[in-house]
C-alpha positions as CSV (number, residue, x, y, z in Angstrom):
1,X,37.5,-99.0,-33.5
2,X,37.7,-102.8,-33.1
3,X,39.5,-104.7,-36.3
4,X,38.9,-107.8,-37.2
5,X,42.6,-108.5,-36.2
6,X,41.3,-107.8,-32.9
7,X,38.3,-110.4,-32.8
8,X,41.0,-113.3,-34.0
9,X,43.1,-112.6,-31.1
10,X,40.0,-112.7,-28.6
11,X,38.4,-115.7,-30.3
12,X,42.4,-117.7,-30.4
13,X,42.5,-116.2,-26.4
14,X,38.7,-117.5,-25.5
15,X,39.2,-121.2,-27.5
16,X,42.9,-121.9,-25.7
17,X,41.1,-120.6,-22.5
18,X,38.0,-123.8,-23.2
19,X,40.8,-126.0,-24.3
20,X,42.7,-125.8,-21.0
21,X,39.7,-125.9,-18.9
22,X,39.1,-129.0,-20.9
23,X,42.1,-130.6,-20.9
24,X,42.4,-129.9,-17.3
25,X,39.2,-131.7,-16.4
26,X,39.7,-134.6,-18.3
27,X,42.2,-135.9,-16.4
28,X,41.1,-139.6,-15.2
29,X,42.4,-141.6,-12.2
30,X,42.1,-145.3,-13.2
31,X,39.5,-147.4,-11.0
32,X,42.0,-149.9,-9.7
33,X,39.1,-152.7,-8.5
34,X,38.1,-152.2,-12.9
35,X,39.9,-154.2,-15.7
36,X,41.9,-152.0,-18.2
37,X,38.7,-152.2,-20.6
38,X,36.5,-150.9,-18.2
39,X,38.3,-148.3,-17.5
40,X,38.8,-147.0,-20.9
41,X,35.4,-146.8,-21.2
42,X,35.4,-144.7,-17.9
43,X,37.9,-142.3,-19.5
44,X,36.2,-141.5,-22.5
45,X,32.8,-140.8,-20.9
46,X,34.6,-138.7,-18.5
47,X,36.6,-136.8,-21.0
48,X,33.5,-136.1,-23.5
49,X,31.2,-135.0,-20.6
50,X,33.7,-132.1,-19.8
51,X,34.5,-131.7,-23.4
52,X,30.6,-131.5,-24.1
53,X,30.1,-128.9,-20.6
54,X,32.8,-126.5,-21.5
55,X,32.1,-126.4,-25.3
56,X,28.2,-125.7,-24.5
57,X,29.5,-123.0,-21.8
58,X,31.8,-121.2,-24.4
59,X,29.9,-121.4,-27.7
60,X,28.0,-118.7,-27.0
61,X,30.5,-116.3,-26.8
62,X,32.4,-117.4,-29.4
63,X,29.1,-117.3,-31.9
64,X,29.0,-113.5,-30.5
65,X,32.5,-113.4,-31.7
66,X,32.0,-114.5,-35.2
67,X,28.6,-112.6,-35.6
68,X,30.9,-109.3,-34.1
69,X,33.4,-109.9,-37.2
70,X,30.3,-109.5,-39.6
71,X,29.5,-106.3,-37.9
72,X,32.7,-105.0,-37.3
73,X,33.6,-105.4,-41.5
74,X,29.9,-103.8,-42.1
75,X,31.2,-100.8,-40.0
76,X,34.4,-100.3,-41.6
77,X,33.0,-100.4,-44.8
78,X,30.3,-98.2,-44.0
79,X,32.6,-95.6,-42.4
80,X,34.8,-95.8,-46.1
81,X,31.4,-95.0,-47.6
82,X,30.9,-92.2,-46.0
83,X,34.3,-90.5,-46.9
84,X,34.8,-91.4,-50.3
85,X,33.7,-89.2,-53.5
86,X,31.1,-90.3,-55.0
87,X,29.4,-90.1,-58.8
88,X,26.1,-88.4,-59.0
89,X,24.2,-90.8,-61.6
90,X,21.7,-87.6,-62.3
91,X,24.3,-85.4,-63.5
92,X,24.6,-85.8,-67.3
93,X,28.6,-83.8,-66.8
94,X,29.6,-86.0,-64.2
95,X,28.5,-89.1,-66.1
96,X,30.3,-87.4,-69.2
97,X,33.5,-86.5,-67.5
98,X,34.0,-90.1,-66.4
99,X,33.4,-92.2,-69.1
100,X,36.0,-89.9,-70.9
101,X,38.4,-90.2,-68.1
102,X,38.0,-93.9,-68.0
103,X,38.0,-93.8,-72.2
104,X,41.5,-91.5,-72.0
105,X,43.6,-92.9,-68.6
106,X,42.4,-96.3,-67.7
107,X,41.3,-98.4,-70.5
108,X,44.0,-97.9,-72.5
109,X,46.5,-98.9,-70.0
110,X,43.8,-102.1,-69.3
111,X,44.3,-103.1,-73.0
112,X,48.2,-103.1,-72.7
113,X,47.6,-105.5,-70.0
114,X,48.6,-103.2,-67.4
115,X,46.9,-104.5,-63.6
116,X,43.8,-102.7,-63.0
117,X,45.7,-101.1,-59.5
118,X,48.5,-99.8,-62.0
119,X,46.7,-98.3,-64.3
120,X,44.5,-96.8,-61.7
121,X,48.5,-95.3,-60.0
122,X,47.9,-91.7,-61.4
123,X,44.4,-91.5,-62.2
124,X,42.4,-88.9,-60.9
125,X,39.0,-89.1,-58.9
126,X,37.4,-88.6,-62.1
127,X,39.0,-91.5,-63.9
128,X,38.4,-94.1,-60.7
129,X,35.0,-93.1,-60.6
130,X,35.1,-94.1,-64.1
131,X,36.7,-97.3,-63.8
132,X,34.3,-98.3,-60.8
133,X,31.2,-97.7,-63.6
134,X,33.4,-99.3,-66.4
135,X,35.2,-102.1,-64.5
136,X,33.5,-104.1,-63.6
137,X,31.7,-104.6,-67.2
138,X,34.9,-104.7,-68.5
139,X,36.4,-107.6,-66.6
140,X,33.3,-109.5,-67.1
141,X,33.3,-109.4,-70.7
142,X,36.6,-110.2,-70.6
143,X,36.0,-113.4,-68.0
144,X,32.6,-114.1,-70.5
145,X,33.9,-113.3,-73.9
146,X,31.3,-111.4,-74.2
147,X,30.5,-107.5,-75.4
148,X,33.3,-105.3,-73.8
149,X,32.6,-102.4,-75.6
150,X,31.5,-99.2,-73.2
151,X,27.2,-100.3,-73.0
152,X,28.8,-103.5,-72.4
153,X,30.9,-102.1,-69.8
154,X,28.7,-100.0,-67.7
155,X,28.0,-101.4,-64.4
156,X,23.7,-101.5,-63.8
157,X,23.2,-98.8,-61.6
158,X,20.3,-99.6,-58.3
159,X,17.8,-97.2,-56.8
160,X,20.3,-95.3,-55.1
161,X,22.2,-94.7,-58.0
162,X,25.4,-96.5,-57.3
163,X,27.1,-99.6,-59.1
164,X,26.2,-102.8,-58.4
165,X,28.4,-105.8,-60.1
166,X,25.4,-107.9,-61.0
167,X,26.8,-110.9,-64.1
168,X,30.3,-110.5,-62.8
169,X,32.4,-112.3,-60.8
170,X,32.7,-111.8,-57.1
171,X,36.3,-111.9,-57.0
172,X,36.4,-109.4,-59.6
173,X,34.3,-107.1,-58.0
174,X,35.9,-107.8,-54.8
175,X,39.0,-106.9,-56.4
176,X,38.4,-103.6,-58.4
177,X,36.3,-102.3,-55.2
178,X,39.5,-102.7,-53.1
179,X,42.2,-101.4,-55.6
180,X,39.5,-98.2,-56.2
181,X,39.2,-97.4,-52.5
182,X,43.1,-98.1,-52.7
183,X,42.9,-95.1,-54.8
184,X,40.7,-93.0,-53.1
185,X,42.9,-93.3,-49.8
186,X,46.3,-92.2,-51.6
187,X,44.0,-89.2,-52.6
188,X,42.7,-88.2,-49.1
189,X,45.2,-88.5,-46.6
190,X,42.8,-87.0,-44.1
191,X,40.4,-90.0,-44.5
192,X,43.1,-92.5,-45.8
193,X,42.9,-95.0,-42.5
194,X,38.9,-95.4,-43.4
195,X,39.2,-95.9,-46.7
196,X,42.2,-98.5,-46.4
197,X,40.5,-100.3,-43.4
198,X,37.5,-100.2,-46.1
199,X,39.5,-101.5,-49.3
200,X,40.6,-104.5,-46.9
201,X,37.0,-105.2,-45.1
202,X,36.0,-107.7,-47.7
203,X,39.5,-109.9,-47.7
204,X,39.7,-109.4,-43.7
205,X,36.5,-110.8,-43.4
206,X,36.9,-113.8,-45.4
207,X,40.3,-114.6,-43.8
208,X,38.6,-113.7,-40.4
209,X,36.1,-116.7,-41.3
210,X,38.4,-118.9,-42.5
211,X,40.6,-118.3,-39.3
212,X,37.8,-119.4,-37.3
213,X,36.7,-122.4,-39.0
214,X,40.5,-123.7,-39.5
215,X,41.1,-122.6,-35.9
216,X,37.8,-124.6,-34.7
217,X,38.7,-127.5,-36.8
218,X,42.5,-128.0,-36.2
219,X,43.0,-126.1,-33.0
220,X,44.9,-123.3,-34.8
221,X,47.6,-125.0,-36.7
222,X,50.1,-123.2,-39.3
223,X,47.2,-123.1,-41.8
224,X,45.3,-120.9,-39.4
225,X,48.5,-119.0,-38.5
226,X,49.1,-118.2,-42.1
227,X,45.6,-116.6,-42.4
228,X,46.2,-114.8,-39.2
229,X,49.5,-113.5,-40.4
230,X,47.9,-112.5,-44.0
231,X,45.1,-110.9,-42.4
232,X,47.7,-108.7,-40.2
233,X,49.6,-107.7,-43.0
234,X,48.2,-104.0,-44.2
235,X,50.2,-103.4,-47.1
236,X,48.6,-104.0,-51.0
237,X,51.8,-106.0,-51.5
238,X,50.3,-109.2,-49.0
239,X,47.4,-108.7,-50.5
240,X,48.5,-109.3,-53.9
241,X,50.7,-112.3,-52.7
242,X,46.9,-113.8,-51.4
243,X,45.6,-113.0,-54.8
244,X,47.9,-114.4,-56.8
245,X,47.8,-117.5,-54.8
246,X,43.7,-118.1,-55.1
247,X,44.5,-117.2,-58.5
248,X,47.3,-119.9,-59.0
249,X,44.9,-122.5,-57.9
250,X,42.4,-121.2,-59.7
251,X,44.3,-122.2,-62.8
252,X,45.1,-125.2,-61.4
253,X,41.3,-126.2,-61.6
254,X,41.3,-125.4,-65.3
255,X,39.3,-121.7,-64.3
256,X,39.4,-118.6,-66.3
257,X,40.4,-115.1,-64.6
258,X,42.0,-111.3,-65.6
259,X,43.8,-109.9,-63.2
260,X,42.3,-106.6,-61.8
């Protein structure tokens, strides 16, 4: 399957490719009967009609590129979907068994300040499918300061029956749906590659995106190779290194945020 590792390297590959063809073409011979002035005008024309001819002739197949990384993250997140457990909302035991779990191994390490991907180290698939009910309620009341009791907890359930993170923050959700799939994969060694390329879809995407427009606006550059190097990195450890850094400036900007 194609990552979105892979899509970086082909869009890096296809823009130095235009930028050579470019550069190549722009080359201008001075008109020796034309005044220095002249000339420069003759230059610039020159070089922004092949600038304007090879970026028209390449756009299109770096768009398909950049649509590709939306399709390749769906995929990967689909395929993680398919191999996780799941809750069934209809069944009052299952519903039961959870919110205990959640109640007895997770929340009480949460409210000893213990990281939401700690807490979740020796949980069982009964307790993560409680925390990915409870969670995200949780985090948001915290974020709010509002109700964090267990109705206030419960994620809203949609027509199929799974959570949804409506009123909380996307970075939160982000980040609990990634350290339960985390989870998940340490459980099921069988399935763990789809669930770990599933736990890192959302993050891959987003640094896949921001490759592309830092790469597009700078021509790559050591911001671009940073994201590019994060984006490689598989282990929860970069990961965190990238959260705590959005976090950091977070604060800087006066904004409130648990860690998950």
């Amino acid at each position: 399957m194609k990552t979105l590792q892979h899509l970086m390297t082909e869009y890096a590959n296809l823009k130095k490719e235009r930028d050579t063809l470019i550069e190549e073409h722009s080359q201008y011979t001075p008109n020796q009967y034309l005044d220095m002035n002249a000339n420069q005008v003759l230059q610039r024309e020159h070089q922004e009609r092949w600038k304007k001819f090879y970026t028209d002739k390449y756009e299109p197949q770096l768009q398909e590129l950049r649509e590709e990384g939306r399709d390749v993250a769906a995929r990967i997140k689909a395929e993680g979907d398919r191999n996780r457990p799941k809750l069934d909302g209809d069944s009052p035991a299952a519903l039961m068994r959870t919110e205990q779990a959640w109640r007895n191994t997770v929340l009480p390490l949460l409210e000893k300040g213990v990281p939401l991907r700690e807490a979740l180290r020796n949980a069982d698939v009964d307790a993560v499918l409680g925390a990915e009910r409870f969670a995200p309620g949780y985090f948001g009341a915290k974020n709010y300061n509002t109700d964090s009791g267990v109705s206030g907890m419960q994620a809203r359930f949609g027509d199929d029956r799974r959570m949804t993170l409506e009123n909380v923050r996307a970075d939160d959700g982000s980040s609990i749906t990634r350290h339960i799939l985390e989870r998940f994969a340490e459980m099921d060694p069988a399935n763990a590659d789809s669930l770990t390329m599933a736990a890192r879809a959302e993050a891959d995407l987003e640094s896949f995106n921001h490759y592309v427009v830092t790469h597009d606006r700078s021509g790559g550059g050591l911001d671009a190779a940073l994201v590019r190097h994060y984006a490689d990195q598989g282990t929860p450890e970069a990961r965190e290194k990238a959260a705590q850094t959005a976090q950091e400036r977070a604060a800087a900007m006066g904004a409130t945020h648990v860690e998950v």
